[in-house]
N, C-alpha and C positions, 0 to 999 in steps of 0.2 A: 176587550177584544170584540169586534164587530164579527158577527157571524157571520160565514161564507156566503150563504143564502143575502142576505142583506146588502153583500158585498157587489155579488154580480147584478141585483136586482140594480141597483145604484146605478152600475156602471154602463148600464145596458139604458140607462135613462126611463127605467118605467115606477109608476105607480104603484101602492101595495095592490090598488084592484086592478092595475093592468097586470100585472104577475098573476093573480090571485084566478084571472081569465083565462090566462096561458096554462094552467095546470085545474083547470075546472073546480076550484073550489073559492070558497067566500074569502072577504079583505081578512076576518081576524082569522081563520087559518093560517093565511101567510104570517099575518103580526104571531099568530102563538112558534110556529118556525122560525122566524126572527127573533124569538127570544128563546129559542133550543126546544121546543118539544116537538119530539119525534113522532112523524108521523106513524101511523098503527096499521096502515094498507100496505101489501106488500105493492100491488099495481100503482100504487099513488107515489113512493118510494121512488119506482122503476118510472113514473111519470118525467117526476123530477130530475133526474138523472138525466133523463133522455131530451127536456126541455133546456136544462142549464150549460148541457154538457160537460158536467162535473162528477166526478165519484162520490158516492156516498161516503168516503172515504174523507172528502175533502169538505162537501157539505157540512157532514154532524161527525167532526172526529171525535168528541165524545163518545158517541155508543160503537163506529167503525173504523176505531184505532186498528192500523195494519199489525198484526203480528212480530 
């Protein structure tokens, strides 16, 4: 399964460092999120969210499996 994260970056046509721009951190941050590690800032989480327009829900349903 290709990670959500991965998914939109794809389809949205950008690079791991143009993504990696859009949310202000370095290329293997995004590569370690493409491969499911969660990120540990709550602001950087709420980053994401607010760049991808997706729920963390749907990013990493790993750790934000809905109830």
């Amino acid at each position: 399964m290709i990670p959500a994260l991965k998914v939109w970056r794809l389809a949205k046509g950008l690079t791991v460092l143009q993504a990696s721009e859009l949310f202000g951190v370095t290329f293997k941050t995004v590569y370690k999120w493409e491969a499911g590690v969660l990120p540990r800032s709550i602001p950087l989480l709420a980053r994401i969210e607010l760049v991808t327009g997706m729920t963390l829900h749907e990013l990493f349903p790993e750790y934000f499996n809905p109830l």
